[in-house]
N, C-alpha and C positions, 0 to 999 in steps of 0.2 A: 630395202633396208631402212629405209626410211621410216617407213611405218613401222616398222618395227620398233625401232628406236622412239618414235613418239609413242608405241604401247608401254613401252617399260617405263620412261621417265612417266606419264601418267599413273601409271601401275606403282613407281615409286614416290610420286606424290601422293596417291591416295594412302599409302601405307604411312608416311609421313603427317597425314593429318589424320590419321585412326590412332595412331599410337600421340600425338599430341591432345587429341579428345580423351581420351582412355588417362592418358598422366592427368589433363586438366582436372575431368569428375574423380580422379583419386584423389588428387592435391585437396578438391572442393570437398569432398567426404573425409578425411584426414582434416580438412580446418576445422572443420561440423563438428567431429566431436572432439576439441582441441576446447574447445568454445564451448562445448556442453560441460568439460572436464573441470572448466573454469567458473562457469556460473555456478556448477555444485560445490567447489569449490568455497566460492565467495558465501554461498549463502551456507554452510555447515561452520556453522561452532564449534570448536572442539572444547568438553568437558561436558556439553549439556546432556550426556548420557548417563543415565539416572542411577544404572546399577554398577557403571565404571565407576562415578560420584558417590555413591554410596560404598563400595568397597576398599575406597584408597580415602574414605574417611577412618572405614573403622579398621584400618592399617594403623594409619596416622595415632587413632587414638592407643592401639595396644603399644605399638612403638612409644608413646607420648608417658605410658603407665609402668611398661616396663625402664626408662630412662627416671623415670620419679619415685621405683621402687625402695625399700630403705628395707636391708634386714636388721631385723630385732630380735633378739629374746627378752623374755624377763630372766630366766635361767640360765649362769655361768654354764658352759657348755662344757668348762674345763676343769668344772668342779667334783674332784674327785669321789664325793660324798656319794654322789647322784649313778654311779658309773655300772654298769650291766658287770658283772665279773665272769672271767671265760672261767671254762671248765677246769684248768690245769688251777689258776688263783684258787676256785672251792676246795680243791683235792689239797694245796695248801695248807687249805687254812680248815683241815680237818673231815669233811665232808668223805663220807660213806651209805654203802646202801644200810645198814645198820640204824643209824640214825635218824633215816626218814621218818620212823616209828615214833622217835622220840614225843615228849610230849613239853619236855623241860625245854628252859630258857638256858642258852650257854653262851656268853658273849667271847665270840669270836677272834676279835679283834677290837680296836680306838683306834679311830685318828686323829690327831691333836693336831692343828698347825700353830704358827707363828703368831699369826694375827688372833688365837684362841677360837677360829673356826674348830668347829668338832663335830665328829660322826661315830658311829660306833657300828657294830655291825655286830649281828647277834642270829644265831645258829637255829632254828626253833621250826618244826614239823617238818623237819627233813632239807629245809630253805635258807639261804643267807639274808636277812634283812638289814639293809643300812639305813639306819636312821639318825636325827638331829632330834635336838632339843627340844618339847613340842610334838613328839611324834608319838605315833600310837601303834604298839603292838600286842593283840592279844588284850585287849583292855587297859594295859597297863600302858603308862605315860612317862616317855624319859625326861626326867626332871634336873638328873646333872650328870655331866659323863668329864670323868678325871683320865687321868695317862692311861692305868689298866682296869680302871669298874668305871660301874655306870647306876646310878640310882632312878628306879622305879617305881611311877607312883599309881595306884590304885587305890581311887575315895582317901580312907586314913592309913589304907597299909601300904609301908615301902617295900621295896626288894632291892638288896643289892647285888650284883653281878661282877666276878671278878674274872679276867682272863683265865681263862684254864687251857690245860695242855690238851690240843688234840691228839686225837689219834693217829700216830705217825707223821707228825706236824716235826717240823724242823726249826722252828719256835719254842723256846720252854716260856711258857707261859702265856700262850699264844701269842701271835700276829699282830701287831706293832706298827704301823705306816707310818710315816713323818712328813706332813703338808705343810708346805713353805712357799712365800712367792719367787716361783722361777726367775721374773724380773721384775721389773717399776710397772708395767702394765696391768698387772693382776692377774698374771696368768697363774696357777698353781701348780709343782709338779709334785709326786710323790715316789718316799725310798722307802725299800724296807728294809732296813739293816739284819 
């Protein structure tokens, strides 16, 4: 029994020093590349990639342009002169398929405001046209527009244009707007009485 017992303590000393060799070369391979992780480490820069470097510059700049952007017009945006008129406004203010044909000038509507800004708006090949002072329709040049006419000029001949009643207009004498400033800002609203 004896030897026996010095086989197994031998038999668990050697298991003893395999499994101590076996941790060792792990611990030593685990420092290895602990040590490897570290000198790539030490020697990588961070930023010096050219196309991360290059993409979070031109970030930087659209961020940079939109943050410095400034909107502008030259044109009141609120200016009623200027304004696209929907379909039920044309039916208003006269507009039929009849008239497409037409060939005549029919001034439609003025707008006069407060401040003596003025538009007019004038009926002619089927279309609403709004114009100002300076403006050109059909050759002819508006040269002054009152509450209900508007004076037209061509070379030496004038025309003048007075409201007239449309066609199932709910206007007698046609359409009328009244532009005024809404507040101290310049904003402009319009009625039609």
């Amino acid at each position: 029994m004896n030897r026996r017992n010095e086989i197994l303590s031998s038999l668990l000393l050697l298991i003893i020093v395999v499994i101590i060799t076996v941790g060792g070369l792990q611990w030593y391979r685990v420092g290895k590349d602990i040590e490897e992780i570290r000198v790539r480490d030490a020697r990588m820069v961070i930023g010096t990639d050219e196309n991360l470097a290059e993409t979070v510059n031109l970030l930087e700049s659209e961020l940079q342009a939109r943050i410095e952007y400034q909107f502008d017009t030259k044109v009141d945006p609120l200016d009623l002169t200027r304004v696209i008129t929907s379909k039920a406004l044309l039916e208003k203010m006269g507009m039929d398929e009849f008239e497409r044909t037409k060939t005549t000038m029919r001034l439609a509507a003025t707008i006069v405001g407060a401040d003596n800004v003025a538009a007019i708006v004038i009926r002619y090949m089927g279309s609403n046209h709004v114009l100002r002072i300076g403006d050109k329709i059909a050759g002819w040049e508006v040269a002054e527009i009152g509450q209900k006419t508007v004076s037209l000029r061509k070379g030496s001949r004038t025309k003048k244009l007075v409201n007239e009643r449309a066609p199932e207009s709910v206007a007698d004498g046609g359409l009328q707007m009244s532009v005024s400033p809404a507040t101290t800002n310049g904003k402009y609203c319009a009625t039609v009485p």
